[in-house]
N, C-alpha and C positions, 0 to 999 in steps of 0.2 A: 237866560239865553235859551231859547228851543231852536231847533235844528230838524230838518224832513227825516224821514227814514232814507239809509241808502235801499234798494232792493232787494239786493240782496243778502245787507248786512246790516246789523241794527244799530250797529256802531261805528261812525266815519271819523275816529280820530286816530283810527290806527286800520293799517292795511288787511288786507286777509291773511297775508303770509304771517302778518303779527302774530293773530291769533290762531292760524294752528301751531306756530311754533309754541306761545306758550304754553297752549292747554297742552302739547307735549311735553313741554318742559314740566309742568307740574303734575303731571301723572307720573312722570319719569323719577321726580323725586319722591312723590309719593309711594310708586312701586319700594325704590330704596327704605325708605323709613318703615315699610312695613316688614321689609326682609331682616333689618335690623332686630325690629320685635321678634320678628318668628326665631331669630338665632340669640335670643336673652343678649345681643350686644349694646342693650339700651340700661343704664344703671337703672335700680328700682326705681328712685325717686325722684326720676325723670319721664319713667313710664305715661302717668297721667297729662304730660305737660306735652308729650309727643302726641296722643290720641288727641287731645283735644284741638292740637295745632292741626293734626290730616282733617276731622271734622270741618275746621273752616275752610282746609284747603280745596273738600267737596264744594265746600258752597261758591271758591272763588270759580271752580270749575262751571255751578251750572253759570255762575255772573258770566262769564266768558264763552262760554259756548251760547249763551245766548246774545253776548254779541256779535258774533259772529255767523251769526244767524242760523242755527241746526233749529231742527225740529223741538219743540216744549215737552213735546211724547218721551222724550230720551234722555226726561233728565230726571227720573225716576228714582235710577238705582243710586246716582248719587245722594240724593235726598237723602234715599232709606240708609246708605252709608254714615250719611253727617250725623244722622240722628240716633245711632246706634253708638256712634263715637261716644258722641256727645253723654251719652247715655251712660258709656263706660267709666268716663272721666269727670264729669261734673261730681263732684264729690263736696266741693263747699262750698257757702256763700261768696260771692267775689264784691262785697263793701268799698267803695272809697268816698273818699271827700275830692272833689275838684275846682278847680279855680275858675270860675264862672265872674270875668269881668270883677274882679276884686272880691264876690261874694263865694263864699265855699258851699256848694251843695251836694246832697248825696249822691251816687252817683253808681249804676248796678253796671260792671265795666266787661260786662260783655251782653248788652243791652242789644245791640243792633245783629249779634250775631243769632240771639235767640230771637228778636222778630223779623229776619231775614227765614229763618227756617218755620216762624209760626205762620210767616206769610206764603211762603211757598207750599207748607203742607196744605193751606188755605188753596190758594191758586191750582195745585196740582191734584188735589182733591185724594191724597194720600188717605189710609184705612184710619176708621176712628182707631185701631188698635195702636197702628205706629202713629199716629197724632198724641195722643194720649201720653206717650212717651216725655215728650217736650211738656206735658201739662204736669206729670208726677215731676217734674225736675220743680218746675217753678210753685208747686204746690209744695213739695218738700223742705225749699229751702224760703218757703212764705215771701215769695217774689209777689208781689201789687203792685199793678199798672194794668189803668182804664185801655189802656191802647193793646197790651196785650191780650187782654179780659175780653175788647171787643172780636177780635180775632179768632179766639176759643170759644165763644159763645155762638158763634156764627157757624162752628163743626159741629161743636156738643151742646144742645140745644138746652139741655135738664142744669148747668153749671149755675152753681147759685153765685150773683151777682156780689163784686166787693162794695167796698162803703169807704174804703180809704187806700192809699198807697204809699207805699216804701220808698219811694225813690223819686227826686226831683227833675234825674237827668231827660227825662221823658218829657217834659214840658216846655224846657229849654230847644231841643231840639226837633221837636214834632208838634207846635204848638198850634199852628193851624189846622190841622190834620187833625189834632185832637179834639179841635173845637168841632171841624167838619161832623164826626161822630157823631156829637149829641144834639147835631142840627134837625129839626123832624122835617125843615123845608128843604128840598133838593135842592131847588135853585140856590137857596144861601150856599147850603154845602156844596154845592157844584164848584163856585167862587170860593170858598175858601180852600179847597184843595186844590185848583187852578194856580190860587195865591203862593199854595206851599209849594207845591211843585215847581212854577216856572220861578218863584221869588227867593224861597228861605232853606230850600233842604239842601242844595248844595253848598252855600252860602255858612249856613250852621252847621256845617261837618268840617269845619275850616280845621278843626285841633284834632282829626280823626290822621292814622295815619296812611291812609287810600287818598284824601285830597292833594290833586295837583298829581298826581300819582303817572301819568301821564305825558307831562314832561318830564320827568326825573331820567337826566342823563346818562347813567353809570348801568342800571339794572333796570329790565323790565319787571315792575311791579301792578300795572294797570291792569287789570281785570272789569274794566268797567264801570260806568257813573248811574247805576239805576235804586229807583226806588221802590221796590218789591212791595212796600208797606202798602203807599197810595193805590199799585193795583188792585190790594188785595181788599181796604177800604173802598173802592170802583165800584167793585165786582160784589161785592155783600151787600152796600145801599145802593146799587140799581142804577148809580150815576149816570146823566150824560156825559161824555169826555170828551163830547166833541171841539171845545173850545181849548184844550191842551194836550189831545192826543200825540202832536207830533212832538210835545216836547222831549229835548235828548235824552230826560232824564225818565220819561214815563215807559216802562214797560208792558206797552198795551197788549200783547200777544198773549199774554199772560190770564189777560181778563176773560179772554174769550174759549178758554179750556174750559173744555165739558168734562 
């Protein structure tokens, strides 16, 4: 399903007063969570589990301020904050098995969070210094994936290429996109990231727990239905988008940041 842009808002399933109430509400608890650290009221061994929670909660911020339509320019500092988090607290591999349609495959289970930020630092045209950040993480802990690798190699130009990867949950979920990649003809690629976008990314995020997030009656939890990845694949290979730009899910604003 694609849907026009409103004008003033990028996102029409929720009103505007939505969305500053959220983005207040979770700065608001944010603030809290960090007052908590500064006064040691957080046990040790929950330190790591908290920073790593405010990092995503940067990223739900820029999801949400960019639906709500602010400026691209201003979401900066968030950025620089998630990835400093992230930075602090990523300390191990995070490994599982998952149940894929009866077959169990590997599966790096915070997959969308790190190319949510490789795509942004992509998009936002953040310093190779703080990009580089997010690269020692996934270098460290011998993270492999083509979809990430494309992404990094598109900032840091000298990255010597993989030959294999770690993880299956990448192919299940981004599998057009992934094909689009190693397209050398536009036009194919053009259609298959059309396909992803308007057909399979929301579709395949069905066991994430953002889907449907939206209507969920009790708590606001929506921050938004976009694919950060796809702009940032756009905007590297030179894409036309003209034939899925409006779609709900496409965050085209993104692409066109100098």
């Amino acid at each position: 399903m694609c849907l026009k842009s409103n004008k003033n808002m990028r996102d029409k399933l929720k009103t505007k007063e939505y969305w500053n109430t959220y983005v207040f509400q979770i700065e608001n608890l944010r603030d809290r969570s960090f007052e908590r650290l500064k006064n040691s009221l957080i046990v040790p061994e929950r330190i790591l589990i908290v920073k790593r929670s405010l990092s995503y909660s940067y990223l739900e911020s820029i999801s949400s301020k960019y639906s709500k339509g602010d400026n691209v320019n201003t979401f900066m500092d968030d950025l620089t904050s998630a990835i400093n988090l992230i930075k602090e607290s990523w300390i191990e591999d995070f490994g599982v098995k998952f149940n894929y349609n009866g077959k169990f495959l590997n599966q790096f289970i915070e997959y969308d969070q790190m190319l949510w930020m490789l795509s942004f630092g992509y998009l936002l045209n953040i310093s190779n210094d703080e990009f580089q950040k997010l690269v020692d993480i996934i270098d460290k802990h011998q993270v492999k994936d083509y979809l990430y690798e494309f992404i990094i190699r598109a900032k840091i130009k000298d990255r010597k290429p993989i030959t294999e990867e770690s993880y299956e949950y990448g192919w299940i979920l981004f599998g057009k996109l992934r094909q689009a990649i190693t397209e050398t003809d536009k036009t194919k690629a053009e259609k298959l990231v059309k396909e992803f976008i308007t057909k399979d990314w929301y579709k395949e995020h069905k066991n994430t727990g953002w889907y449907n997030s939206h209507k969920n009656p009790y708590h606001d939890t929506y921050f938004g239905y976009w694919s950060f990845e796809t702009a940032a694949v756009v905007k590297i290979m030179g894409l036309d988008d003209s034939s899925f730009r409006d779609c709900q899910y496409y965050s085209k604003d993104l692409v066109s940041v100098e």
